[in-house]
N, C-alpha and C positions, 0 to 999 in steps of 0.2 A: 380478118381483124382479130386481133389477140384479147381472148375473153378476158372482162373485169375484174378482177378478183376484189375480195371484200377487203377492209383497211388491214384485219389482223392478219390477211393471205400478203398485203402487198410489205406490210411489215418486216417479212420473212426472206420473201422470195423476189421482192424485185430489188432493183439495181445490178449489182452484179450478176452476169448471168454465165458461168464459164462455160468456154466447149472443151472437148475432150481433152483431156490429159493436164488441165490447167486448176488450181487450188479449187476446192467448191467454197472457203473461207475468203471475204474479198480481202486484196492483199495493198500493202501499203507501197506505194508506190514511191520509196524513199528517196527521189532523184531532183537537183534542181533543174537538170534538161534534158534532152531528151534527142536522139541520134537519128541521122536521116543519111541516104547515098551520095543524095546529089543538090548543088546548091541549088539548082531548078526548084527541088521538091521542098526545102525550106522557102523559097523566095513565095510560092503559090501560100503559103500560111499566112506569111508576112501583109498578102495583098487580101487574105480573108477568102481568095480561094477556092482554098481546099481546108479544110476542118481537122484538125489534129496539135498535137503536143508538140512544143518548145523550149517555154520559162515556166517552170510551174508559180511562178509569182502570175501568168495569166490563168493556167487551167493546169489542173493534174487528174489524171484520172482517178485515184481513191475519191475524192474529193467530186467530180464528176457524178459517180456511180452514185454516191450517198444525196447529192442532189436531185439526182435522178430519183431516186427514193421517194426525197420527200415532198416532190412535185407531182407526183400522181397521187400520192394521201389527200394535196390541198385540190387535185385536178386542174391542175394546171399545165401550160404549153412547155413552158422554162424555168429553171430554176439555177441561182450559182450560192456557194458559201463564200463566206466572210469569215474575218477573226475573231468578232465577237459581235452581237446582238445589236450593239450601239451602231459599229459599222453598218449593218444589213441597213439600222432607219438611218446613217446619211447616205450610203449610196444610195436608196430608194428615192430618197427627194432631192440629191443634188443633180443625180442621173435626168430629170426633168425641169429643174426650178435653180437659175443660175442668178446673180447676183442680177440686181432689179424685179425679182419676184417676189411671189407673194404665197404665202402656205396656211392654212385654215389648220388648228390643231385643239381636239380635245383637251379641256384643263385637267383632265384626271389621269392622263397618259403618267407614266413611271417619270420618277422624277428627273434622270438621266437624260433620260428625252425630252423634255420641258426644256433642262437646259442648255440638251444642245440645240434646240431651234428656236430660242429665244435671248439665249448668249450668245453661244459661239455662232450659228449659221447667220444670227444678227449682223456679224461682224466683219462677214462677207457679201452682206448687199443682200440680206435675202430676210423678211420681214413676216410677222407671223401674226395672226388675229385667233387669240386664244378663248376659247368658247364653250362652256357648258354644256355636255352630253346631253343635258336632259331639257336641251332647249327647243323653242318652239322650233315649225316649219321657218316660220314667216321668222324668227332670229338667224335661224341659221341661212338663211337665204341673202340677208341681211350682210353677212359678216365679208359674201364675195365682193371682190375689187376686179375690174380688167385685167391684173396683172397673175391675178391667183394660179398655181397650175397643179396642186393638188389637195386635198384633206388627210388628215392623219388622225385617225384615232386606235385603240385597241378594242380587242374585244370583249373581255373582262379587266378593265382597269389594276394596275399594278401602283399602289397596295389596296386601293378605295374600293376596287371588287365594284365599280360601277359597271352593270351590262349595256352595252352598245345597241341603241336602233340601227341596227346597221341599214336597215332599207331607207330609214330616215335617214342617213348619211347620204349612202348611196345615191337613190333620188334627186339630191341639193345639188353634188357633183355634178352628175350628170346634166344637169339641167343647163347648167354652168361649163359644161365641156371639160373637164378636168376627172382625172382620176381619181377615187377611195383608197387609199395606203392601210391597211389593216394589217397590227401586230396580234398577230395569233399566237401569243407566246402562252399563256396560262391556259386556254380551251385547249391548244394542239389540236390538229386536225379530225383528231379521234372524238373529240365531243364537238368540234363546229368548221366546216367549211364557209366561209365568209365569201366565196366567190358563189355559191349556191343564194349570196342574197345580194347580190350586186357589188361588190366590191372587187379591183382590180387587182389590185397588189397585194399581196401580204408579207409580212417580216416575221419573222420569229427570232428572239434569243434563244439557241439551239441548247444553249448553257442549261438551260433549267430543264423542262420533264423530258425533253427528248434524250436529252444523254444520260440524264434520270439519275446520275450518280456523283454529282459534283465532282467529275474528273477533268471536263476538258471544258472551256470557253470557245464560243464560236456563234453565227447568226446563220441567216440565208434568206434569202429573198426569192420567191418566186412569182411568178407574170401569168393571169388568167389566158391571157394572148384576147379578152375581149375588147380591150379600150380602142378604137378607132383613133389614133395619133393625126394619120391625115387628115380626118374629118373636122378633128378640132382648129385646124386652120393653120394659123402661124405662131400657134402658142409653144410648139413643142420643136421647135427650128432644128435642136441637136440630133433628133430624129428624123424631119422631116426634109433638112438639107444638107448639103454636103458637108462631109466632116475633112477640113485639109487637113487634119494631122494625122489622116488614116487613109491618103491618096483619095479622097474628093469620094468617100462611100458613103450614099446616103442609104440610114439602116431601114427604114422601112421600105423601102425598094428592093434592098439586098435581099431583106430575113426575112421580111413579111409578120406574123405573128412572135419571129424569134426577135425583134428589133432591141426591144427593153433591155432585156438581158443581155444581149449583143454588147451592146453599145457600153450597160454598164462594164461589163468583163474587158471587153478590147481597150476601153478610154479610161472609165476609172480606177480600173481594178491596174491599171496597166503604169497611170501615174500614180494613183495613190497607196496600192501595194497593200490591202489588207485583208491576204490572202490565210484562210482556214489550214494551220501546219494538217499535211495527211495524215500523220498520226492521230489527230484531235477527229478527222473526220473517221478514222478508222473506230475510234471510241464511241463515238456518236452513233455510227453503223450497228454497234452492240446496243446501245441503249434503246434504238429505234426496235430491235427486233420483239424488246417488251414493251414499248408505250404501250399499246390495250390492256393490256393485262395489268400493269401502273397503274393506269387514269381511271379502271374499275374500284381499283383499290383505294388509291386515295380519295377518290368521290367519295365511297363508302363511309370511310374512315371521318371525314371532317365531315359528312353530314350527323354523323353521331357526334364529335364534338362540338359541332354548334347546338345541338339539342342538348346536351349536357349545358353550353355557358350558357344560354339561353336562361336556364332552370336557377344557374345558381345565385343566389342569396348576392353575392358582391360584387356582380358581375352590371356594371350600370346598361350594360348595350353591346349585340353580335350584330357583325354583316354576314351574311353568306345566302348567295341566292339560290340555292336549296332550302332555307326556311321557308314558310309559308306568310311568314309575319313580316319577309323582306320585301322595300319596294322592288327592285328587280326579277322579281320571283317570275311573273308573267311574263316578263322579256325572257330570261331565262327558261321557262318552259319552252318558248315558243323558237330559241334558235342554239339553245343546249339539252336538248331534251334527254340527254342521256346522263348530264353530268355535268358540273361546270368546272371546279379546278378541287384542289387541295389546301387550297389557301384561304381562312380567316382572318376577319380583324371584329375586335372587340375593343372595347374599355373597361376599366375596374371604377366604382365608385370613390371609390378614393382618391381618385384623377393619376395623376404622373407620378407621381412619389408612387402609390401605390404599384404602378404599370410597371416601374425601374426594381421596388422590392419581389413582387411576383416574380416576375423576371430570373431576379440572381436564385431562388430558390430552386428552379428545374435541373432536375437532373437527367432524364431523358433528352427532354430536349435542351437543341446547343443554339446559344447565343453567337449567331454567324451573320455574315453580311451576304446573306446568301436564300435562295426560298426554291421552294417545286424539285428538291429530288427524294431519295427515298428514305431521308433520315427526318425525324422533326426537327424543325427547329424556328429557331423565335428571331425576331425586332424590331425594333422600335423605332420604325421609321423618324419621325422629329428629330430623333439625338443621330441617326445613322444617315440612311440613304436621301433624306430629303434634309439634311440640315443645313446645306447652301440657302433655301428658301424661308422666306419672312412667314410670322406667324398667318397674316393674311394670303400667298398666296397658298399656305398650306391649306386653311379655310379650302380656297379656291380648287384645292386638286383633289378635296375628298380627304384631308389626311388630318384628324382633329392631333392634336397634342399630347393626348392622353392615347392613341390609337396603339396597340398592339396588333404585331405581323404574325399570323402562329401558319405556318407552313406545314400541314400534317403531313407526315411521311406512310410508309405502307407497314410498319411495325403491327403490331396489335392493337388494336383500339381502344383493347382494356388498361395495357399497359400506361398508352398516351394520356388516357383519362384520369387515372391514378397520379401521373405525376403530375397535371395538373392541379386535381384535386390536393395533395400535399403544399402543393406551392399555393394554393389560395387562401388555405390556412394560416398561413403567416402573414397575410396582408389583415 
């Protein structure tokens, strides 16, 4: 059995493994298909086989290896990429929850995801009971229907910084037969494995700390390999029965533990084509080699800023659960113990007016629609990323009005705090 190496060893060294004579750099595999002898040896892929490349719209191997990556960070059995973040959360619940279902989602999930499983995936028969993290057992137990067939929430909320009882997720679920969906997009594996607390699935936008440099868009999804599909009965049909449009293969018979991922790469990735360009994961592969060495930093870094806006004079209110004074801080200890993200929000007493001049004043940091890689940068969510949403359900997802996104980067700390400080002076 191949010793475990620790996350900053597997950072480095796994995925690509070359043998002799072949690049020690993993290489982009710039092809849309891929060449065979004999139509026999294509036709055995076609039927699932034998395991190998074709359309790189279903599998290419850059793409492969960097999943492979990042499926041993979360410890998991399987993992496949996507073109972006959004992708990874609809394949993860379309893959199991088809129209006439039913899906349980945290209200404080990224606004993105609110809407699309409360618009758009609305609009294909698929119906959602949005729920408050910080709600009872007996609420959340509450919220299940017959029809449910998974929960979604994050691990540190995107921008509300709300921390996840994950075992209080977990627990409902399971109780209920159904899978945890946890995006681990702001922890990264490096400060929280979410399948060490009972959750199944996880998604990541690969876009933010893993590529760590605002270069390339892309998600991924990977599969604990714990949920027992069959056990839950006849909730999970697309797994558990034949699939005629892939000659009558039913996936958990076939893959066993590799079914999830199967199924989503062969059927959705196959219709719906929202495949990670190699280039993007070839990027991604360079950013993964420093996430530890990032998520130290940026930890660091915005835990000094939040104890600076904390302190200041016009500063009405910080979140960040690395404060002591935050309610999440004991969840936080207890399933981020080394760190939680890079990401603040605060408000200025002066409310919105104030939040918009502060704002134009930074010069360090850049007013982007963007958060978690190595630059700072600021906003404001209400006017940006959550302005589709009414002032109540912003309420609802953790995102007051006046709310400031401040994304610390891995610059100096003195530097980030100074420009702050400058720009609060003119409020």
């Amino acid at each position: 059995m191949e010793k475990q190496f620790k996350k900053e060893t597997i950072c480095i060294q796994s995925g690509w493994k070359p043998k002799k004579g072949e690049p020690r750099v993993l290489p982009i595999y710039q092809s849309t298909t891929f060449k065979y002898e004999t139509s026999e040896q294509m036709g055995k892929l076609f039927d699932l086989e034998e395991s190998g490349y074709f359309y790189t719209r279903l599998q290419n191997p850059t793409n492969d290896f960097v999943a492979q990556k990042i499926c041993e960070l979360e410890g998991g059995v399987a993992a496949m990429l996507t073109s972006s973040g959004q992708a990874a959360n609809y394949y993860a619940v379309f893959n199991i929850c088809e129209a006439g279902g039913h899906v349980i989602m945290s209200s404080t999930v990224y606004g993105g995801t609110f809407n699309l499983l409360t618009v758009t995936m609305k609009k294909m028969g698929i119906t959602c009971t949005v729920i408050d993290p910080d709600c009872s057992e007996e609420e959340l137990n509450a919220a299940f229907q017959e029809n449910t067939k998974c929960v979604l929430a994050e691990t540190i909320a995107n921008p509300a910084l709300v921390v996840l009882d994950i075992e209080k997720f977990a627990k409902a679920a399971h109780a209920h037969q159904v899978p945890l969906i946890i995006d681990n997009t702001f922890a990264t594996p490096i400060n929280c494995n979410p399948f060490e607390w009972g959750a199944d699935i996880v998604t990541h936008s690969t876009t933010k700390y893993m590529d760590g440099h605002a270069m390339s868009v892309g998600g991924a999804i990977v599969d604990s390999g714990n949920f027992d599909w069959e056990a839950a009965g006849d909730k999970f049909p697309g797994l558990t029965t034949p699939d005629d449009s892939y000659h009558g293969v039913t996936y958990t018979k076939q893959f066993g533990k590799g079914a999830y991922i199967t199924k989503a790469t062969v059927q959705l990735m196959r219709d719906l084509g929202s495949i990670q360009a190699p280039q993007n994961a070839f990027l991604l592969n360079v950013g993964l080699e420093t996430l530890p060495l990032r998520m130290e930093r940026h930890c660091a870094n915005a835990q000094a800023v939040a104890e600076f806006l904390e302190k200041h004079e016009k500063v009405a209110w910080v979140n960040y659960p690395g404060l002591k004074s935050n309610k999440y801080y004991a969840l936080a200890q207890k399933y981020l113990p080394k760190g939680s993200c890079g990401v603040i929000s605060f408000g200025l007493k002066g409310g919105r007016a104030a939040a918009e001049k502060m704002m134009d004043k930074l010069s360090l940091a850049a007013i982007v629609t963007h958060v978690a890689d190595a630059r700072t940068c600021v906003l404001h969510p209400a006017s940006h990323t959550h302005r589709q949403m009414t002032d109540e359900q912003l309420l609802e997802a953790g995102v007051a009005p006046d709310l400031i996104r401040f994304s610390v980067g891995i610059e100096h700390v003195d530097d980030i705090i100074a420009d702050l400080e400058q720009a609060l002076e003119s409020v």
